[in-house]
Rosetta silent file (secondary structure, phi, psi, omega in degrees, C-alpha in Angstrom):
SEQUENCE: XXXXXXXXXXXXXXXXXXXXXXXXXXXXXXXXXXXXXXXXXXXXXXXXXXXXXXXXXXXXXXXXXXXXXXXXXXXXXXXXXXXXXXXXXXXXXXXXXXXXXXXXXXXXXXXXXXXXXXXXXXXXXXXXXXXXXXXXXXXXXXXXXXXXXXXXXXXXXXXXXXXXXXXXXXXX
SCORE:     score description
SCORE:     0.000 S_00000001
   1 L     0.000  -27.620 -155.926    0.000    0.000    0.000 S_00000001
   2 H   -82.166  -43.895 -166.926    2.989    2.432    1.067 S_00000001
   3 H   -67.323  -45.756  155.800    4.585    2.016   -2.392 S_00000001
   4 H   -21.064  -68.390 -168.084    1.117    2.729   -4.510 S_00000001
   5 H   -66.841  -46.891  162.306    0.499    5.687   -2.720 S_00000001
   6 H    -9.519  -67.878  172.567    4.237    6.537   -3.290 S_00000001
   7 H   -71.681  -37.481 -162.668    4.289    5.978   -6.464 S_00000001
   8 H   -78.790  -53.596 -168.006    0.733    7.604   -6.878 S_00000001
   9 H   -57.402  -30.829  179.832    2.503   11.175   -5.177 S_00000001
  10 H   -65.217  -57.451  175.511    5.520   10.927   -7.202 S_00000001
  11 H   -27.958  -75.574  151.692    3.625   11.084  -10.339 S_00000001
  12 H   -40.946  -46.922  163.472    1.035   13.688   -9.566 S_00000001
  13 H   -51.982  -63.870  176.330    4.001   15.512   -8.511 S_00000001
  14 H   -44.909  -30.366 -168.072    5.888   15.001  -11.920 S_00000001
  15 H   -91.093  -52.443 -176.697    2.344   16.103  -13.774 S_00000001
  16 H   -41.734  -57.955  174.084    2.060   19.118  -11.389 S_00000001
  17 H   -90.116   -5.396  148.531    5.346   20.385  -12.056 S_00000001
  18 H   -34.485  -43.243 -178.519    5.139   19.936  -15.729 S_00000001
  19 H   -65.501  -33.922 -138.861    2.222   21.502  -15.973 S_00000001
  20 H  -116.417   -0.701  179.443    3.255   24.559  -14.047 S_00000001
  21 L   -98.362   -2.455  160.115    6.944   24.984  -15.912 S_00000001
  22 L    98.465    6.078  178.993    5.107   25.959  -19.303 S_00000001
  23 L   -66.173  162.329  163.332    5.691   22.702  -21.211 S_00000001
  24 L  -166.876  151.000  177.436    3.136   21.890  -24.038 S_00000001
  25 L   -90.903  119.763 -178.486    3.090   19.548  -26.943 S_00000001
  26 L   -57.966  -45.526 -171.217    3.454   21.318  -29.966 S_00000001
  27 L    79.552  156.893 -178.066    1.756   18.867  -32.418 S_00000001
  28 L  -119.604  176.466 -173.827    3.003   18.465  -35.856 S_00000001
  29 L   -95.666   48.212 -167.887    1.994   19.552  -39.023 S_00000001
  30 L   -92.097  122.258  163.106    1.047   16.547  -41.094 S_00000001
  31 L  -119.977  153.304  162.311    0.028   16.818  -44.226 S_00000001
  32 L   -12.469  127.712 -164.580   -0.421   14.305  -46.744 S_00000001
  33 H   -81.551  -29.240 -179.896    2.806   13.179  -49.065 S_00000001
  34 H   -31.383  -46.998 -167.659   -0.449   12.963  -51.931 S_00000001
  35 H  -115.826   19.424  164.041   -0.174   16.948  -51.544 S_00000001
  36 L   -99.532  152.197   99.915    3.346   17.559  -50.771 S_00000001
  37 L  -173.511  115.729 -169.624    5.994   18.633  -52.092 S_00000001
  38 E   -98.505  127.814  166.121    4.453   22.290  -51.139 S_00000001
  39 E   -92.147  148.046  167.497    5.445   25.874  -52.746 S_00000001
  40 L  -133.221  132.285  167.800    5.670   28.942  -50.459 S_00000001
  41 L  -112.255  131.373  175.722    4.939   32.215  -52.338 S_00000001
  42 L  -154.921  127.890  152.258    5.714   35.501  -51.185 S_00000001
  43 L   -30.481  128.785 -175.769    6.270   39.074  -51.617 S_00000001
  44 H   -42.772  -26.488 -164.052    9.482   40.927  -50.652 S_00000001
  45 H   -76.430   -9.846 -174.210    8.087   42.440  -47.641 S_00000001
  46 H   -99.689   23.996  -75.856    6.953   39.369  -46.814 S_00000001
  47 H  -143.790  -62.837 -179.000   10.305   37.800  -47.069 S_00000001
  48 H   -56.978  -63.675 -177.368   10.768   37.028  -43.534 S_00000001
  49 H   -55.903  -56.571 -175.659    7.146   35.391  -42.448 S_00000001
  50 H   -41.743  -41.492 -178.162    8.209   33.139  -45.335 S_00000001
  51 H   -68.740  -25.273  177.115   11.244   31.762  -44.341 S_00000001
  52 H   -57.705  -70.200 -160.890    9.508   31.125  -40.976 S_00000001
  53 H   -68.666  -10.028  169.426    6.907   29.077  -42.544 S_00000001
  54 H   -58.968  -57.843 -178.031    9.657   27.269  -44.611 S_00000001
  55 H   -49.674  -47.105 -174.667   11.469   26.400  -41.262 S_00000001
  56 H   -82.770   -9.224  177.931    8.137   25.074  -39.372 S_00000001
  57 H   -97.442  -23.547  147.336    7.381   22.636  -42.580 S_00000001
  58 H   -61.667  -22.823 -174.391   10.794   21.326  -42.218 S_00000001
  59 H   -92.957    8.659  143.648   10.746   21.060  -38.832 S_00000001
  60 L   -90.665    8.582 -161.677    7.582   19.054  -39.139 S_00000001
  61 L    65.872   49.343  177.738    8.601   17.105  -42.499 S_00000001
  62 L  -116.514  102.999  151.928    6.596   18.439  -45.056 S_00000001
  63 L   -16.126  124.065  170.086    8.285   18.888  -48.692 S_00000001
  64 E  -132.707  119.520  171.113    8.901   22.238  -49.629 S_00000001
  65 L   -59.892  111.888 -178.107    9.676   23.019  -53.170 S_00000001
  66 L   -76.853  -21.012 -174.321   12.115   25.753  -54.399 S_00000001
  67 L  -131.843  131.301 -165.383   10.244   25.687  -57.709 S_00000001
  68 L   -45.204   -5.422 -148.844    6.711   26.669  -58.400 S_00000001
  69 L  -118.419  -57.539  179.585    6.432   24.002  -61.178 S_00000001
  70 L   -51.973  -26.233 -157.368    7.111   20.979  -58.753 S_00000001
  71 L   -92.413  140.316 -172.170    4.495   21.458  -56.440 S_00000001
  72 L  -101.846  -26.403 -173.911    1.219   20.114  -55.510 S_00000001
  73 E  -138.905  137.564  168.068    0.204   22.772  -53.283 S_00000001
  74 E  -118.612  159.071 -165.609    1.029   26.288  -53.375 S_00000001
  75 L  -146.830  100.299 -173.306    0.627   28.862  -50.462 S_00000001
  76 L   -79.285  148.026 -162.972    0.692   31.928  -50.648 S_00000001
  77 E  -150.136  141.288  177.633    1.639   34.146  -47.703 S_00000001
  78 E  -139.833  101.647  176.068    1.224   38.255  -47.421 S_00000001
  79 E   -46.280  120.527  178.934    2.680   40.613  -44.288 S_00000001
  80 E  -106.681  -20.117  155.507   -0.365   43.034  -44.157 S_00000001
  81 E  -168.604  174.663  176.018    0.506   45.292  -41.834 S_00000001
  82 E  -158.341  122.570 -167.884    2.992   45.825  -38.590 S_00000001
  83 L  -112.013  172.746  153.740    1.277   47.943  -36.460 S_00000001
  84 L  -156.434  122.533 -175.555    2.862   49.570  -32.728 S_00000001
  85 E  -123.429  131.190  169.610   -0.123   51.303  -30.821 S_00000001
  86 E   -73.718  162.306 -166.245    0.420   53.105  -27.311 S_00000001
  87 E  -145.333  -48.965  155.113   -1.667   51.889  -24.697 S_00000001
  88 E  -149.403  168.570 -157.413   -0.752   53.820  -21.607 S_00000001
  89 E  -128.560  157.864  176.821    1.543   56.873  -20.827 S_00000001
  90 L   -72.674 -149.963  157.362    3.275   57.577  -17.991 S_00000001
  91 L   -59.777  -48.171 -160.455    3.420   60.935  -15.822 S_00000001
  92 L   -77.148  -13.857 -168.449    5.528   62.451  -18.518 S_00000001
  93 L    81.320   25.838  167.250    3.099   61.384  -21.513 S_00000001
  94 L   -87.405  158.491 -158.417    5.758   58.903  -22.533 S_00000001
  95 E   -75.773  141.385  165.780    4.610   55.551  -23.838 S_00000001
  96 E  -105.481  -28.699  177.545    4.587   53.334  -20.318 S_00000001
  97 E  -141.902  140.742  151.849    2.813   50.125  -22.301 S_00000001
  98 E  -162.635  178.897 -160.582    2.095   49.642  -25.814 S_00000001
  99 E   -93.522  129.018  179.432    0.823   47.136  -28.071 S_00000001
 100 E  -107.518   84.311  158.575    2.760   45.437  -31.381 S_00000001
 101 E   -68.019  128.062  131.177    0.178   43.905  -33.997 S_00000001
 102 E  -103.466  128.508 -130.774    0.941   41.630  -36.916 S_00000001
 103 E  -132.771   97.839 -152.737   -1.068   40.871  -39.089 S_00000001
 104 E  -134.280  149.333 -173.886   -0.420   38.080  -42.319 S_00000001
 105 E  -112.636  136.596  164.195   -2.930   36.892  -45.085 S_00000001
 106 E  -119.759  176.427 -169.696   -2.282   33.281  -46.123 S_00000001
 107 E  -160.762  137.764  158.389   -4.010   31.490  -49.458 S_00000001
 108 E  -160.398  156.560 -167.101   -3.894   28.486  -51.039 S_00000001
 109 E   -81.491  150.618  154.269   -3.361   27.063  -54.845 S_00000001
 110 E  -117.007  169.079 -160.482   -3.398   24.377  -56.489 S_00000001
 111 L   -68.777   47.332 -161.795   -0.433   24.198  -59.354 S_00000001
 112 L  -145.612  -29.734 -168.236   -2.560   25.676  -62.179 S_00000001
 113 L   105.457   -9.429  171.122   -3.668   28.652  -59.793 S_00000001
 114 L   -64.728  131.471  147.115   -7.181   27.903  -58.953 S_00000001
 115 E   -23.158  123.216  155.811   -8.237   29.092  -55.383 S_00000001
 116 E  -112.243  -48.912 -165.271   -8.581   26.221  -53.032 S_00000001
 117 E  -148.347  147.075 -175.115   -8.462   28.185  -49.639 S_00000001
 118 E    55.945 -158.868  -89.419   -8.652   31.384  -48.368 S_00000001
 119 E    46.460  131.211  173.743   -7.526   34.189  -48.427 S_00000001
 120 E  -128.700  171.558  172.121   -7.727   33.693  -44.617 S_00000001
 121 E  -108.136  106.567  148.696   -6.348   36.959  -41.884 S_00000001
 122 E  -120.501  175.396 -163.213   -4.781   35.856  -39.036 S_00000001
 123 E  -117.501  140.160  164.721   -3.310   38.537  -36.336 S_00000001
 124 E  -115.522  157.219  160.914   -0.571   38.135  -33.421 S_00000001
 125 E  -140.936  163.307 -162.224   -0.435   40.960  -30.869 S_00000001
 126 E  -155.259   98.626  175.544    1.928   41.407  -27.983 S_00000001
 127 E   -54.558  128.958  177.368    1.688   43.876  -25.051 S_00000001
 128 E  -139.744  150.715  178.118    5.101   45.240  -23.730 S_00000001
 129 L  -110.259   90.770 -156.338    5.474   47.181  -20.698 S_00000001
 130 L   -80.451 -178.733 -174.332    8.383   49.651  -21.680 S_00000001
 131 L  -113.047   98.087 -158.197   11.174   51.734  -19.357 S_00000001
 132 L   -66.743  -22.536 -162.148   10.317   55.213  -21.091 S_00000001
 133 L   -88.971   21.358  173.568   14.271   56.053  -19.721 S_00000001
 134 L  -175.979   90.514 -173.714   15.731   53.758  -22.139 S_00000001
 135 L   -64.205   -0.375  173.184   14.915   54.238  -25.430 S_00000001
 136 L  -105.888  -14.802  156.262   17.555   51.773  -27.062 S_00000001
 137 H   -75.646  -39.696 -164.648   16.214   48.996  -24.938 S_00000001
 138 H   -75.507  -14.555 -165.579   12.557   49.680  -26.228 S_00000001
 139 H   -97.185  -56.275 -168.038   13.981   49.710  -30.133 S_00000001
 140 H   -85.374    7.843  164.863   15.621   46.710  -29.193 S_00000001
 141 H   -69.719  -63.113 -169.068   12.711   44.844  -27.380 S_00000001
 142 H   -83.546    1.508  155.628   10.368   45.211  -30.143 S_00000001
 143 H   -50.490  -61.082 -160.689   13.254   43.731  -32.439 S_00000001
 144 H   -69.877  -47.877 -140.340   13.094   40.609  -30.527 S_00000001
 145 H   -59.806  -71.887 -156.957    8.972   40.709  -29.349 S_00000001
 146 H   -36.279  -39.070 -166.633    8.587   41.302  -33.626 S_00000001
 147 H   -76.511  -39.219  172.814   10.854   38.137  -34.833 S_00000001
 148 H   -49.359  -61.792 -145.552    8.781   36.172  -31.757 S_00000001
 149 H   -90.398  -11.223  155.508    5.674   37.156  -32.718 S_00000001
 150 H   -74.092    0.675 -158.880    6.757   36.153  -36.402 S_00000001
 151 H  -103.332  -52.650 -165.331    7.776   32.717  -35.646 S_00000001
 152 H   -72.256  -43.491  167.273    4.356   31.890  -33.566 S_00000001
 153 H   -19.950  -69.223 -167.248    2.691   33.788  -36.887 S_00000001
 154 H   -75.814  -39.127  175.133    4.164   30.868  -39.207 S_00000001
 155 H   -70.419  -34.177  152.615    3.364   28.547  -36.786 S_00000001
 156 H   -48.730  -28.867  178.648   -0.186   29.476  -36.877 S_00000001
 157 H   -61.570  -64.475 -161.546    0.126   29.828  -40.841 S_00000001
 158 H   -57.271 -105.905 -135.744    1.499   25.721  -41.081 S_00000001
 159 H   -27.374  -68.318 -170.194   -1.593   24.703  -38.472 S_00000001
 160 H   -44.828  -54.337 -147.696   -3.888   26.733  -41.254 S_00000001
 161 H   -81.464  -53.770  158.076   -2.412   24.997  -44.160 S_00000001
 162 H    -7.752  -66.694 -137.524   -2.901   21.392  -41.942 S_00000001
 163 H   -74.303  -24.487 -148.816   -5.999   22.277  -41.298 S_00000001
 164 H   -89.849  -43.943  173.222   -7.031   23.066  -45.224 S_00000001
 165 H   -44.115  -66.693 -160.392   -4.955   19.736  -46.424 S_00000001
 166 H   -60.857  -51.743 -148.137   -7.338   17.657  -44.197 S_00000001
 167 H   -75.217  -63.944 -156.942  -10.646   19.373  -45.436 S_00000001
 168 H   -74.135   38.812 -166.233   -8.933   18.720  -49.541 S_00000001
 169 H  -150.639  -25.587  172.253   -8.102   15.158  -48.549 S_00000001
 170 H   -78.694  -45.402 -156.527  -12.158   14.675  -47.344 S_00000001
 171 L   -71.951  146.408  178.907  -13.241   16.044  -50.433 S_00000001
 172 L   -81.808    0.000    0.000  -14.343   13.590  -53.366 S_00000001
């Protein structure tokens, strides 16, 4: 009986602090090899977002195509805006918090160019709580928050393009 319960505290314990140190299972992106080897299309400004979403379909296995020709599925992806809105000022009227939107359109093709999906919008936004006395930390905050909040972006983008494979993989 001593060992059970033992064994039952260690465990709970082990789930407790897992839970409470911020792990989570990521999940993977699988889509079908039927509709792989997948082009990503993008606009210079959009340059960045891309490479992101290149990076999460390798790091999930999914074929990515350098050329537009090869490809079973193409997906287009467009940075739509990058916003930074104050959200409260200090004594001085200096920004004390403000908010960083991004904002990306994804789409997706089949290799001829017909529409399949989308145009869909999705948005990331990210609150920062700035030091108004040090304005080269705040330039160099929203450097990092911005490449962060592109990285979770693209991971939301691959999840969409999952999501759209399974619905074209139901379809007669």
């Amino acid at each position: 009986m001593q060992t059970k319960l033992t064994r039952f505290s260690f465990i709970a314990a082990a789930c407790l602090i897992l839970a409470g140190c911020g792990f989570a299972l990521r999940g993977d992106s699988s889509i079908d090899a039927k509709l792989q080897p997948i082009y990503v299309a993008s606009d210079r400004e959009s340059q960045e977002l891309s490479s992101s979403l290149k990076r999460q379909f390798a790091i999930n296995d999914v074929a990515v195509s350098k050329r537009r020709k090869e490809a079973k599925l193409i997906v287009i992806v467009k940075l739509l805006d990058e916003e930074k809105r104050s959200v409260a000022l200090d004594r001085e009227a200096r920004d004390a918090e403000y908010a960083l939107f991004e904002s990306a359109s994804i789409e997706l093709q089949s290799p001829d160019g017909t529409n399949l999906r989308g145009p869909h919008t999705l948005q990331q936004r990210r609150l920062i709580v700035n030091d108004p006395d040090n304005p080269v930390g705040e330039e160099t905050e929203s450097t990092i928050v911005r490449a962060e909040m592109r990285e979770q972006l693209s991971i939301r983008l691959a999840r969409q393009v999952e999501f759209w494979s399974h619905q074209l993989q139901d379809q007669p």
